[in-house]
C-alpha positions, 0 to 999 in steps of 0.5 A, a space after each residue: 624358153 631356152 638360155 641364149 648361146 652366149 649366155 650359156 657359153 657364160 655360165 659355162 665357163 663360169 662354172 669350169 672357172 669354178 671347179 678348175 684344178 686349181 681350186 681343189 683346195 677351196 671347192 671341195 667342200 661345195 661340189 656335192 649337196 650337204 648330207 643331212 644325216 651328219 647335219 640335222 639341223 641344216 634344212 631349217 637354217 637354209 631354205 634352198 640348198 645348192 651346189 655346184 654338182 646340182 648347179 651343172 646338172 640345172 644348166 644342162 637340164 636347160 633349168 634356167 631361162 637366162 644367165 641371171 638365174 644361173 648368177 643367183 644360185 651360183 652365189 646361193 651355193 657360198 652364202 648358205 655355207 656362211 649362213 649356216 656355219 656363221 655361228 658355229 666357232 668349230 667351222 670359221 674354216 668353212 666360213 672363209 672358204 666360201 668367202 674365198 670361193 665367192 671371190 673366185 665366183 667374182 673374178 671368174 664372172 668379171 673374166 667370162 662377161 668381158 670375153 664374151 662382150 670382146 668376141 661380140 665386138 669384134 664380130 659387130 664390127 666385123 658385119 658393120 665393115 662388110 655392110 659399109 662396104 656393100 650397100 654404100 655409094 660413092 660419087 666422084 667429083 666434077 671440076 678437080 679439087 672438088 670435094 663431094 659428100 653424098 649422104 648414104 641410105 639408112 638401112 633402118 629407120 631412126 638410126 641416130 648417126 648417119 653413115 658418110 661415103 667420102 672420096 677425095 680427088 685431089 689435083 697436082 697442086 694441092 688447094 686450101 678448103 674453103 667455104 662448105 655448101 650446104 650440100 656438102 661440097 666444098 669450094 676451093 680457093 684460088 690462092 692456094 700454095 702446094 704443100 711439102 706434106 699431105 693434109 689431114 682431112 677431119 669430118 664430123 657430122 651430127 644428126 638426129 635429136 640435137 637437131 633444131 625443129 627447122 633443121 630436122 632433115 638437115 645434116 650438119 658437116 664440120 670439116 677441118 683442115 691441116 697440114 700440120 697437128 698444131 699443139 692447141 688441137 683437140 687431143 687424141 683420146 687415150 686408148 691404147 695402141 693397135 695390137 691383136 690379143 694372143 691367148 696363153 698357151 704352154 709356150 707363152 707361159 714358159 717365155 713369161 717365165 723365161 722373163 721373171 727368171 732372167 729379170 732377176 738376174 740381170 736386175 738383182 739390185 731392182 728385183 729385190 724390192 719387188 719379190 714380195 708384195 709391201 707388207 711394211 706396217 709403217 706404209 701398208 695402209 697408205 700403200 693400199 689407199 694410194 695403190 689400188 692393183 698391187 702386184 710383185 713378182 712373187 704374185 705374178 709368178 703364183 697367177 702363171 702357175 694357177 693359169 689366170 692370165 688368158 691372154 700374153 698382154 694381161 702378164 705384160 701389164 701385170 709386169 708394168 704394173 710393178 714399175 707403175 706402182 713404185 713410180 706412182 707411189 714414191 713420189 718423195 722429194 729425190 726420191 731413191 726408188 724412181 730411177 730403180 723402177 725405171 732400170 727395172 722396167 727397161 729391161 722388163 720391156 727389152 726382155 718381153 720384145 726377146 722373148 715374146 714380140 720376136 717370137 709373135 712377129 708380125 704380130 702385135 701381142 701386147 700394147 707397146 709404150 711410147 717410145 719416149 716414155 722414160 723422157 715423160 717419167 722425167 718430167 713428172 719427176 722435175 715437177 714432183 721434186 718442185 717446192 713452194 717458196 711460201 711453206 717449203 712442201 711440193 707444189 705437186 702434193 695435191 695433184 699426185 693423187 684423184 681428188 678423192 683421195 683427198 676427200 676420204 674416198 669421195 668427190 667434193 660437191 660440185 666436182 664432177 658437175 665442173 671437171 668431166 674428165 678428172 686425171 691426176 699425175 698417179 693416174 697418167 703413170 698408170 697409162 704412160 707405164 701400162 701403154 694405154 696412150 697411143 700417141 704423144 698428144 694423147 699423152 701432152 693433152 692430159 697432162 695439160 687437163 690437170 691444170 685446166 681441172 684445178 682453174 675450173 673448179 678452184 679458180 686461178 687466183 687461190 692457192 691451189 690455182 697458183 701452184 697449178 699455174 707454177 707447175 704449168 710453167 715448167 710442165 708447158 716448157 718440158 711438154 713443149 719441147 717433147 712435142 716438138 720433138 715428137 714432130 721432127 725428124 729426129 722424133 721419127 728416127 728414135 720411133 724407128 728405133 724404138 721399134 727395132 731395138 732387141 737386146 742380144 743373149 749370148 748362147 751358152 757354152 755347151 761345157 758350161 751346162 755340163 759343168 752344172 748338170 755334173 754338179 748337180 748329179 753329185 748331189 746327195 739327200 739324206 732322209 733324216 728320219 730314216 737316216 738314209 742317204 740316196 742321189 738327189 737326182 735318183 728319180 729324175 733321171 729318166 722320163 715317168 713311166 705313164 704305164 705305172 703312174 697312168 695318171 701323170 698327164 693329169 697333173 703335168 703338162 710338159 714333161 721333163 727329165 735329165 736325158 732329156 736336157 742332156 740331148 738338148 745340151 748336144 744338140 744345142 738347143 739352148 738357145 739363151 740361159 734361160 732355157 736351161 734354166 726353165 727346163 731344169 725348173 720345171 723338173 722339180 716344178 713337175 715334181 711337186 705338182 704330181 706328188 702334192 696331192 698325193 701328199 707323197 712327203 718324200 718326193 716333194 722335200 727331195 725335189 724342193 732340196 734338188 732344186 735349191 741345190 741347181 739354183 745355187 749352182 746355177 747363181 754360182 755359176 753364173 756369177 763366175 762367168 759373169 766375172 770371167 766376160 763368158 756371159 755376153 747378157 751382162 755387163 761387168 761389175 766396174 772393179 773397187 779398189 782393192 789393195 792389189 789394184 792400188 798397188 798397181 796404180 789402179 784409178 778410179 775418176 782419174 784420181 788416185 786412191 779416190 773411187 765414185 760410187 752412185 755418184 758420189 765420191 767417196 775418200 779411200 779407207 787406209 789399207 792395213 799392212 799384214 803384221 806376223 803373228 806371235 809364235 805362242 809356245 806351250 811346255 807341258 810336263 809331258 814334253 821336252 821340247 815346246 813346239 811353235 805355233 806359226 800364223 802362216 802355213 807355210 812356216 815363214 814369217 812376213 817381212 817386219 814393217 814399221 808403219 802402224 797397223 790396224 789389227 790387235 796383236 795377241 796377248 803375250 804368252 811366255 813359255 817360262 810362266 807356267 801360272 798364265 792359263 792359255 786360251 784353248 785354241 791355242 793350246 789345241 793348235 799347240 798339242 797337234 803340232 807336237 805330233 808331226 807325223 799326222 795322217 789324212 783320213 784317206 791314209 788311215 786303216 779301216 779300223 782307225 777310220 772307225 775310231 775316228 768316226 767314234 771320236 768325231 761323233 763323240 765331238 757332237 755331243 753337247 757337252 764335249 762339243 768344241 763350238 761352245 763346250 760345256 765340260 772341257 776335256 779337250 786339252 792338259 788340264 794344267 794348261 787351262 787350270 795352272 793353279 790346279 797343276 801340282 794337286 792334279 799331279 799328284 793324284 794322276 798318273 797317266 793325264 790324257 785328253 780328247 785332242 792328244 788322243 786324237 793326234 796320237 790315233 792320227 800318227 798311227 801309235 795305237 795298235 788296236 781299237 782297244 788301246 784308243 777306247 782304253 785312252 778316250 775312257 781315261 779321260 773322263 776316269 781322270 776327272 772322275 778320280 780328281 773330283 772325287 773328294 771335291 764331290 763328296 764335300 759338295 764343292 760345285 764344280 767338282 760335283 758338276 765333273 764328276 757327274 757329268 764324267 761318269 756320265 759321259 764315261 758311261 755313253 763312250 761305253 754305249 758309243 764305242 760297242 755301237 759304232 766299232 761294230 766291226 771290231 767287235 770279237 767273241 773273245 772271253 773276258 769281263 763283262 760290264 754289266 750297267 755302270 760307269 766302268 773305267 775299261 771294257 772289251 769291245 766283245 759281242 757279249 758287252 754289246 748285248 749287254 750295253 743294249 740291254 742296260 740302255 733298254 731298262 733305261 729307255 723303255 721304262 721312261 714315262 712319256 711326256 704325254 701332251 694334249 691331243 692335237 698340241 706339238 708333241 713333247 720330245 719323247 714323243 717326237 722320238 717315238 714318231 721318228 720311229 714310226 716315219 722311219 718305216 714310212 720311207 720312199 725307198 720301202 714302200 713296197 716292203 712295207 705294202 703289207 703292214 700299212 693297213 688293218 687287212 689281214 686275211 680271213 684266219 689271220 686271228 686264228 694264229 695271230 692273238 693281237 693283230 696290229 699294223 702301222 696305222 693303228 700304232 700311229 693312231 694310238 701315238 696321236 691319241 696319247 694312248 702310249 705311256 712309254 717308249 717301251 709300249 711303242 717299240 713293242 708294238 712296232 715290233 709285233 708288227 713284224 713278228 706277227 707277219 713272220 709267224 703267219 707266214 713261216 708256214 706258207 711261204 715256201 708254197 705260196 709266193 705272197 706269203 714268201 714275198 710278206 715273210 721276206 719283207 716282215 725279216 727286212 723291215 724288222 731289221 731296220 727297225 732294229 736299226 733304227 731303235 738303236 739308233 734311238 736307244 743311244 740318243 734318247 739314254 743319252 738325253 735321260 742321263 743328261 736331264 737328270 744330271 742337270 736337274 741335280 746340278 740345277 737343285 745344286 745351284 739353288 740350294 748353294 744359293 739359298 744357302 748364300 742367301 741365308 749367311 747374308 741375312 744373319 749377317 745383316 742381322 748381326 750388324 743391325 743387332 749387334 750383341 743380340 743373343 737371338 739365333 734366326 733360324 728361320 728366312 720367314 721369320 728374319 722377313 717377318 722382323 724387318 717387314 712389319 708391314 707385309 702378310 703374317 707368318 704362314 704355316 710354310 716357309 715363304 721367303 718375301 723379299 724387298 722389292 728394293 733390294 737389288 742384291 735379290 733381283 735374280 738374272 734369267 739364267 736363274 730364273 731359267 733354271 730355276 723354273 727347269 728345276 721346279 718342272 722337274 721337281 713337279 715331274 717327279 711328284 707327278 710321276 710319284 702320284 701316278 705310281 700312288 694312284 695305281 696302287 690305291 686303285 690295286 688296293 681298292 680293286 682287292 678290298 672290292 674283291 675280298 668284299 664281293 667274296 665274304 658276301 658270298 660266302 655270307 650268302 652261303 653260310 645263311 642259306 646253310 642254316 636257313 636249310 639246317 633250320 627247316 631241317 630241324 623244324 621238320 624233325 621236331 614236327 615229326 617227333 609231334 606227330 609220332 607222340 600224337 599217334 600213340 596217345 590216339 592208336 590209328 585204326 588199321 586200313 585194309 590196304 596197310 597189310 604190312 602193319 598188321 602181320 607186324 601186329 603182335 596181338 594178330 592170331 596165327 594164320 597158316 596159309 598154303 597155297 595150291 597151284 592150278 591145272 588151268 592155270 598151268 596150261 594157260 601159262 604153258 601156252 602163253 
């Protein structure tokens, strides 16, 4: 047995639901069965595994029978995921997948029945119309005005309804209906009076089990007449209107996008409450419990993107829905969101007419709304703003809402046994918003049955049933009026307008669109890892190339580039804003669908910045057309009043100087009168004449005026009282207004733009910085320190500042780069030589400036040799090695050597390792900026090469240590590195190593020449970049460590204060006493008797009373710094500790190893020295035992006994034989 068609087409769009594209992101766990090797244990936890890769192989297999087997194994797949990871804390992540995908399971089942059950409707209906029309039988009447009713054949037996054929024959006088026969024809009356209007003729008839016994065979006719719908008939049922459902497509989806686009614009003040779902903590409970389909804009745009509305009518209710709920919700007493939900919705209904419903016509796309809706919004609001007279409360407070809601999400016993048909005025909106009533008296009939429900069930005489009676009074009167209305013919004239209404878009002017794509193709996007700046619109230019990236058309469907919107601007295509609008979006739109998944980071932060940048020029101008009237979609903004239109005599309401706004009228604020500002002159001891500072720029002063005005004037500063320090800004202002002469930077040679480049990056530094310095050199010093004017005098000879030197390089005094340097670095040298004296008595300030001077004086040094690299020379001269030097030459060699000290400085700086997988400290973020800096859009074909850990077959033999970017990058995220200076070396044997295994090949082999080329280009900018590090990260060292010393300095002047107000307080509580506390312990310890005794380190216990030890923030702040700096140090400190005591234990190891060998040696020396001797004296026996007992000589010892002295003499001779002779001669 096989799955039925229907069935199957189910399941198989159930499963196409599931493993949509959209759903990567969820699914990708459950596509393929789990891998029992990384997961032993998953078998015995789950009886039946299933995925969904297995679950289509079943279906096309034809494994299940019917669609309810599919259902379980597909549910099957998400809950063995939850079963077996539930209690494993490292996968939650996995839990809540599946949870999601069991959602998606849901929704996507819900959307597959329902279509299937739509399309099985509609062909019923279908064949049930073409079987009417064949098989039934008609019969014509006799007389005239005769009405026969023939009963139609059963095509089956036990059919419960049985099928009428009616013809109705009317004369030229219309007749009144009498009596009914019983066998169906109806009489007619004799007193009958022609009608204006046609009748409507209504015929019900019933059969079948609710027939009595004796009526079996019988079938009852009801028949009503009428020429005229009166108000008490039977109400329509509420179904929506007539319309044919239209399928999303590419199109549709962009003219639903068109709709949210413009809606924003032209209803700003509405749309802002609607952007993003209510996630106020005050209301999101009650907003769930009374709501139960929020929706917002930023959530129906999401559902456009993910492709879940099949159908243009489901986005259009999406967007009622909006309006619905903020109507259904705010049900406050004059409340202020009603009349914005209704703006909103009105023009949400004139943009889908434009946009969709003229585009579909003669088609019905979605169900449209009454065309009185606004008037039935009215009158809900009349009685929700109704109070009792008895409490104060609404009277419609009770049936705002189903009565469930006010029985905790149930029916009250007996309910539903009384009301059929429950309806509440939040369930009426609903319907009236969302276009399910087709008609006025559907609509009337429901709002009469809130009334009718509250008398069933509570009766007419309790509260409840009297405050229903007092809202059906008014609601009787207001729905009374909307239907006689309704009948009229005014009634007919507003639905013939209703229907035909269409707003009007102004085409836009072609000039206008090119002003904005100039705009946005000036834009420009700097990368600010690699520092490098590019055209924002670079890669958008032109259409994608399919042939390179073949799988584009996978991930977008309609392409988009610039030429293409440049020939749609000439051709005018455009036919509103808003396509020039969508097509622009859908660039970048395109732009992050191709690159997300490939996690191409460059591409989508570049198209996220492009399409910030189009959408603030496209608001901008916008809003300029919108003032200049060039947008003939909206309307102006009534002007305020203003000071030039109440000079004018410009009136607002027919008052003047009284404006209405919101319907209110408001008193206009007084207008204050422009008043000339001071002229502030300052006399400093280099200068002869004072120069003026003037409010206006244009050098003249406002006319003077005796009214009273609303603005502060200025304090007075007199040039004659030098003793009075004046505010900085003015003293800056001062000092560049004595030089006239000041150029604009397009005017400046090529080596004074240098210098002014230098200047203003010196300007950003944190301490110098003029938004809020910390060490101010940008002025005289006697100007802001009067008191320090004569001491500052005599000890300086030639003062200089930032803004002098600044003014003097714009007038064009300085001859050459050297000269500007020379003055810059005169600055801090000057305040190094004031505070000299003052730091070594430790006077606080004086230590601060003088630390922070030398070094700052010290990273103007590194600064000028890096930015003025085009002034830089070979010429001779000293050379400042390391230090804070007074002057220097901007010469090659003291570059070289200023890199190298910020190398020794930078390199050997121990990392502020974190925890894997934590944030990364800022040295570390440092080095990863390094690493990213190679990882740029515009090198990826350079760095193609060094990426990865593929070498070739021989590479290790002439490469030692090989090494690519992903292992450097590895090694960062496991904190194997300790310092910048391990990081930065193995960046740069990267490139190294590329380059000294291709120099040989490359001029024979291509790739090994394209790999040398590209190893030479990338070590440049990584050279690049280092010192682009070098120069900040120095900077931050030296800064830390002067302020860690300012911050020691600041807590021991503290102490030191804290110590002197003890020993007075001890003097004044004890006075005449001899005794000397030397100690903060001990005077704690006296004076609190009842607090711990005295430890063996010293503790101060302070009184949680005394205010005077309640320390501030910035205290504990720094305090805090200091101690971390401090627990740095001594970290640092045991780490230099450790590794010594780990060299030394490795030596002693190593010294013990060799004296165990060389005690083995030496034993195993006399253990063989002893068997020696041993052997020697076993011998010496032996001999001795042999001459007390003489051996007897053997035969064969022929030697001993020719040595033997008492032998007799043998003369032996020995004669040759013949035989012999001739025997050898032959052989």
């Amino acid at each position: 047995m096989t799955m039925p068609p229907q069935e199957l087409a189910i399941c198989r769009e159930i499963l196409a639901g599931l493993t949509a594209k959209e759903r990567n992101g969820i699914n990708y766990l459950f596509l393929e069965p789990v891998d029992h090797a990384f997961f032993p244990t998953y078998l015995s936890i789950v009886k039946r595994p299933m995925d969904l890769g297995t679950l289509a192989t079943n279906l096309e297999n034809g494994i299940y029978q019917d669609k309810e087997e599919f259902y379980s194994d597909a549910k099957m797949i998400f809950e063995n995921a939850i079963l077996f990871n539930k209690d494993r804390s490292e996968s939650a992540w996995v839990v809540d997948l599946a949870k999601r995908m069991t959602k998606a399971y849901d929704s996507v089942k819900k959307k597959a029945e329902k279509k299937a059950a739509r399309l099985a409707g509609g062909g019923d209906q279908k064949a049930n119309k073409e079987k009417t029309t064949k098989d039934g039988e008609k019969k014509k009447g006799g007389n005239g005005g005769d009405l026969k009713v023939s009963k139609e054949k059963a095509s089956k037996e036990g059919t419960k309804k049985k099928k009428l054929s009616i013809k109705l024959k009317r004369q030229k006088s219309t007749s009144s209906l009498g009596d009914i026969s019983s066998a169906g024809e109806i009489a007619p009356s004799d007193d009958s009076k022609p009608a204006k209007k046609k009748m409507k003729v209504k015929l019900k008839l019933s059969t079948g089990s609710d027939a009595k016994k004796g009526d079996a065979g019988k079938t009852k006719v009801k028949l009503s007449v009428s020429s005229k719908p009166a108000a008490s008939s039977k109400p329509d049922p509420v179904v929506a209107g007539k319309y044919e459902e239209v399928p999303m497509n590419t199109f549709r989806r962009a003219q639903c996008y068109k709709i949210i686009s413009s809606l924003k614009r032209r209803q700003p003040s509405a749309c802002k409450w609607f952007h993003k779902p209510v996630s106020d903590p005050a209301i999101v409970k009650d907003y769930k419990e009374k709501i139960k389909n929020p929706m917002d804009l930023s959530s129906l745009s999401s559902k456009l993107d993910k492709n879940l509305h099949s159908t243009v009518g489901e986005f259009v209710h999406d967007l009622r829905l909006i309006g619905a709920n903020c109507l259904q919700y705010n049900t406050t007493v004059n409340d202020s969101f009603r009349p914005v939900a209704i703006d909103f919705l009105t023009t949400a209904e004139d943009l889908c007419n434009f946009f969709i419903a003229k585009h579909e016509s003669p088609k019905t796309p979605y169900p449209s709304l009454l065309y009185c809706w606004e008037d039935c919004v009215k009158i809900f609001s009349e009685l929700i703003n109704m109070i009792n007279p008895e409490d104060g409360h609404q009277t419609a407070w009770y049936f705002l809402h189903p009565v469930s809601f006010f029985f905790q999400g149930s029916w009250p016993e007996g309910y539903m046994d009384k009301v059929k048909q429950p309806i509440d005025i939040g369930t009426i909106v609903q319907h009236l918003i969302t276009g399910s009533y087709n008609s006025v008296g559907s609509f009337v009939a429901d709002c009469r049955r809130i009334v009718e429900n509250c008398h069933a069930f509570n009766g007419v005489t309790e509260p409840l049933g009297e405050q229903a009676s007092r809202l059906n009074a008014i609601m009787e009167k207001s729905l009374g009026q909307l239907s006689l209305f309704d009948q009229s013919d005014k009634g007919a004239k507003a639905r013939e307008k209703a229907a035909s209404k269409c707003m009007v878009i102004k085409r836009p002017e072609k000039d206008f669109l090119r002003e904005i794509m100039r705009e946005l193709r000036a834009a420009t996007y700097t990368d600010k890892l690699a520092k490098i700046t590019e055209k924002a619109t670079m890669h958008f230019e032109k259409p994608v190339d399919t042939t390179i990236f073949t799988d584009y058309t996978e991930y977008v469907e309609t392409a988009m580039d610039l030429e293409t919107v440049d020939r749609k601007i000439e051709s005018g295509s455009y036919a509103t804003p808003e396509d020039f609008e969508f097509d622009l979006t859908l660039i970048f739109k395109n732009c992050e669908r191709y690159n997300g998944p490939k996690k191409n980071m460059h591409m989508i932060t570049l198209g996220k910045h492009t399409a910030k940048i189009f959408r603030s020029a496209w608001r901008r101008k916008l809003f300029a057309e919108k003032m200049r009237g060039g947008s003939g979609s909206v309307a102006k903004r009534p002007s305020l009043p203003t000071l030039a239109n109440r000079a004018s005599g410009a009136t607002i309401g027919g008052k003047m100087g009284v404006g209405k706004a919101g319907g209110k009228k408001r008193p206009a604020s007084p207008v204050p009168e422009e008043r000339p500002t001071k002229r502030v002159s300052i006399k400093g001891p280099s200068r002869t004449a004072s120069k003026s500072v003037s409010s206006s720029s244009s050098g003249k002063s406002a006319p003077k005026s005796s009214k009273k005005t609303f603005s502060k004037p200025p304090p007075k500063i007199t040039p004659s009282d030098p003793s009075v320090p004046v505010p900085m800004h003015v003293a800056i202002a001062s000092i560049k207004e004595s030089y006239p002469g000041r150029r604009q930077n397009k005017d400046l040679e090529g080596w004074e733009a240098e210098c002014l480049k230098f200047l203003r990056q010196l300007m950003k530094h944190p301490w110098v910085s003029a938004e809020r310095p910390k060490y101010i050199f940008h002025v005289p010093v006697h100007i802001l320190f009067p008191e320090i004017r004569e001491s500052y005098a005599a000890k300086i000879d030639h003062p200089m500042d930032l803004t002098t030197a600044e003014a003097k390089l714009l007038q064009g005094v300085y001859l050459k780069a050297e000269d500007f340097i020379f003055d810059i670095a005169l600055v801090f040298s000057n305040a190094i030589a004031f505070n000299k004296d003052g730091h070594d008595v430790g006077e606080p300030m004086s230590c601060a400036y003088y630390e922070a001077s030398t070094h700052l004086l010290k990273y103007i040094r590194w600064l000028s040799l890096e930015v003025l690299q085009s002034c830089l020379t070979n010429e001779s001269g000293p050379v400042v090695e390391s230090g804070s030097a007074t002057s220097w030459k901007l010469t090659i060699r003291n570059r070289e050597m200023a890199r190298k000290e910020m190398e020794s400085i930078v390199f050997n700086e121990l990392l502020d390792i974190t925890e894997p997988g934590d944030k990364f400290s800022w040295s570390e973020q440092e080095c990863e900026k390094l690493l990213k800096s190679l990882r740029h859009m515009s090198d990826q074909r350079n760095m193609g090469f060094f990426v990865q850990m593929n070498f070739p077959p021989d590479y290790t033999t002439f490469i030692s240590k090989p090494i690519a970017w992903d292992k450097c990058n590895e090694k960062l995220q496991q904190r194997r590195y300790n310092t910048i200076g391990e990081t930065v070396e193995d960046l740069r044997l990267i490139f190294s190593n590329a380059l000294k295994y291709n120099e040989g090949a490359r001029h024979v082999n291509k790739i090994s020449g394209v790999a040398y080329d590209s190893a030479m280009h990338m070590s440049r900018k990584l050279e690049a970049a280092i010192d682009k590090m070098l120069l900040t990260v120095g900077d931050r060292i030296g800064r830390e460590r002067i302020d860690m010393l300012t911050s020691h300095r600041e807590l021991e002047a503290t102490e030191r204060a804290e110590e002197e107000q003890r020993k007075r307080r001890w003097e004044k509580e004890n006075p005449g006493s001899t005794v000397e506390v030397k100690t903060k312990l001990r005077i704690v310890h006296q004076r609190n008797s009842h607090r711990k005794k005295m430890t063996d380190f010293e503790f101060p216990f302070y009184d949680e009373e005394d205010g005077e030890q309640v320390e501030s923030d910035a205290d504990y702040l720094q305090h805090a710094k200091a101690l971390y700096e401090k627990q740095r140090e001594a970290r640092a400190t045991m780490q230099q500790i450790a590794l010594s005591i780990s060299v030394s234990l490795f030596r002693k190891h190593q010294e013990s190893a060799a004296a165990k060998a060389w005690a083995c040696e030496m034993a195993q020396k006399a253990y063989t020295e002893r068997v020696r001797i041993e052997k020697e004296k076993a011998a010496a026996k032996k001999e001795e035992n042999a001459e007390e007992v003489p051996a007897k000589p053997r035969g064969a010892c022929v030697s001993s006994a020719l040595n033997d002295s008492n032998r007799k003499q043998i003369k032996m001779s020995i004669q040759k034989r013949k035989k012999l002779k001739r025997k050898l001669t032959f052989l």
